[in-house]
C-alpha positions as CSV (number, residue, x, y, z in Angstrom):
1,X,0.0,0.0,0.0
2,X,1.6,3.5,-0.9
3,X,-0.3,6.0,1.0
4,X,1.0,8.4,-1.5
5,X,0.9,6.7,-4.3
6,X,-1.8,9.0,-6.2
7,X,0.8,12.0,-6.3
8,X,3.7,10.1,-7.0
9,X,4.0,11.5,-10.5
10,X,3.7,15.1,-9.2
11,X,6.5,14.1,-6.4
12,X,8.6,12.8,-9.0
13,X,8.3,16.3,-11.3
14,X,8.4,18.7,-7.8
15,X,11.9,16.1,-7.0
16,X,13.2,16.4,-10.9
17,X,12.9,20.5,-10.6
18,X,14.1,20.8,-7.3
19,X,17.5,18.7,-8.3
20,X,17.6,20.9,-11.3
21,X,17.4,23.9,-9.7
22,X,20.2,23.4,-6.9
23,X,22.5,22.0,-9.9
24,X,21.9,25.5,-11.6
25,X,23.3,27.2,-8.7
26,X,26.6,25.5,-8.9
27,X,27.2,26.7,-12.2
28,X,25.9,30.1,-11.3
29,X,29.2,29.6,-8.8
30,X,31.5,28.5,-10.9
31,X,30.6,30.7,-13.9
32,X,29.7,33.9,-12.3
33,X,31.6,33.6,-8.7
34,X,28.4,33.9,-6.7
35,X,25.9,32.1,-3.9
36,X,29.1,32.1,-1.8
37,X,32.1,31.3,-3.8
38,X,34.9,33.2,-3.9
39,X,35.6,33.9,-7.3
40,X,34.3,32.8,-11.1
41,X,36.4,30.1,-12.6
42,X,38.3,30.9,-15.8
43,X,35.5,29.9,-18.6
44,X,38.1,27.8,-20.9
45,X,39.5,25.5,-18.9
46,X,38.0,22.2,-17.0
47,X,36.0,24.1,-14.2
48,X,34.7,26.5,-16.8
49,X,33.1,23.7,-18.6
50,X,32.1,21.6,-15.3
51,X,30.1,24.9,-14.8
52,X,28.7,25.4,-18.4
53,X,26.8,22.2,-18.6
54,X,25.9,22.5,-14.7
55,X,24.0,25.5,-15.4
56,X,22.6,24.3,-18.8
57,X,21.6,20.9,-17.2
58,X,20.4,22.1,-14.1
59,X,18.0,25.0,-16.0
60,X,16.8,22.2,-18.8
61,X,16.4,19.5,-15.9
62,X,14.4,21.8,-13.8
63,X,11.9,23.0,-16.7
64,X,12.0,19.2,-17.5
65,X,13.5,19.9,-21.3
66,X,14.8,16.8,-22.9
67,X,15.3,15.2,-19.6
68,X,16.7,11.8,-20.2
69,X,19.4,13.0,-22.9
70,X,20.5,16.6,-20.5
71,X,20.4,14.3,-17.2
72,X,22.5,11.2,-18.7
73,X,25.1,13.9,-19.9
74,X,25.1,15.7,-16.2
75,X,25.4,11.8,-14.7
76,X,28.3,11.4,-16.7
77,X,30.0,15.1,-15.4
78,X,29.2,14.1,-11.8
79,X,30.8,10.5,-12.7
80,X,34.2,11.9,-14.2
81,X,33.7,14.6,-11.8
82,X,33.9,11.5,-8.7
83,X,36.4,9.9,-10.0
84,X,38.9,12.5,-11.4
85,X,38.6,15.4,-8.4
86,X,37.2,13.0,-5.3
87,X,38.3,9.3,-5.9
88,X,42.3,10.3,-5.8
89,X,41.8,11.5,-2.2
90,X,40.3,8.4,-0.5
91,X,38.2,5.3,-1.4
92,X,35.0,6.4,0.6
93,X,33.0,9.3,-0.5
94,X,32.1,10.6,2.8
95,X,35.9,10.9,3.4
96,X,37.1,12.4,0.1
97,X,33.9,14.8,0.1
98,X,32.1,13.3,-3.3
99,X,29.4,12.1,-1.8
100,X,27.4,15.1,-3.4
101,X,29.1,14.3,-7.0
102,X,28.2,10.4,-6.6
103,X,24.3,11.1,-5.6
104,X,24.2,13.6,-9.0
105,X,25.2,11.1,-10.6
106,X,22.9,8.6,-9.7
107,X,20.0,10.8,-9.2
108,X,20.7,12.2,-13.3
109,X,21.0,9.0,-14.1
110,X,17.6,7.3,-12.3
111,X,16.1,10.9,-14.2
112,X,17.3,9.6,-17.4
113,X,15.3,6.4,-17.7
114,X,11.9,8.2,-15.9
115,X,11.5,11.0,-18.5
116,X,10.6,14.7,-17.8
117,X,7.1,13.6,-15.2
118,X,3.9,15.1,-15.8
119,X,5.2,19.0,-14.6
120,X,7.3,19.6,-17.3
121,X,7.9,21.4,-20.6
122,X,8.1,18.0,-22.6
123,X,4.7,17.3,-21.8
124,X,3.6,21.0,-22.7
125,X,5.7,21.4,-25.6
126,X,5.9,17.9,-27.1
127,X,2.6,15.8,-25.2
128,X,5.4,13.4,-23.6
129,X,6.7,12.8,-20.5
């Protein structure tokens, strides 16, 4: 029995913008040195482009734009991101500080095989979800 089960749909969309939304805001750091970091990260270089596709991801994830293609790309960044920046520090995420870059990753990727849910531009613009 899933006493919620009726607006599991709607939790699903509300969950998919939400994610989107606080992925935004780490490109809006990176790109534009705001929301508390210290200073924008040159544009052409690895950080630059970590932040491009965070803040194009995040904006197209949260409006629920071609979801499963934008959110498989951003599960890839948060995988290369684990492994590349976090993973050389320690084995366990909670000790190397990629726990946040491992759940991205897995969150995009659950988001790519679910779609855009019923609050989302796709179904507006398209009539899919």
């Amino acid at each position: 029995m899933k006493p919620l089960g009726f607006a599991a749909e709607y939790v699903y969309s509300f969950s998919r913008a939400v994610v989107g939304f606080l992925f935004l805001a780490h490109g809006l750091q990176k790109l534009f040195g705001v929301l508390g970091a210290e200073q924008a990260v040159a544009l052409f270089s690895q950080l630059g482009l970590a932040g491009l596709i965070e803040l194009f991801a995040g904006t197209l994830i949260m409006l629920g734009l071609y979801t499963p293609v934008v959110a498989f790309l951003a599960s890839g960044l948060m995988a290369t991101a684990y492994f590349l920046a976090h993973l050389p520090r320690d084995f366990w995420p909670i000790v190397n500080g990629g726990e946040l870059a491992a759940l991205y990753c897995f969150v995009f990727l659950y988001f790519s095989t679910r779609g855009s849910g019923p609050l989302s531009l796709d179904r507006v613009l398209r009539g899919r979800a």
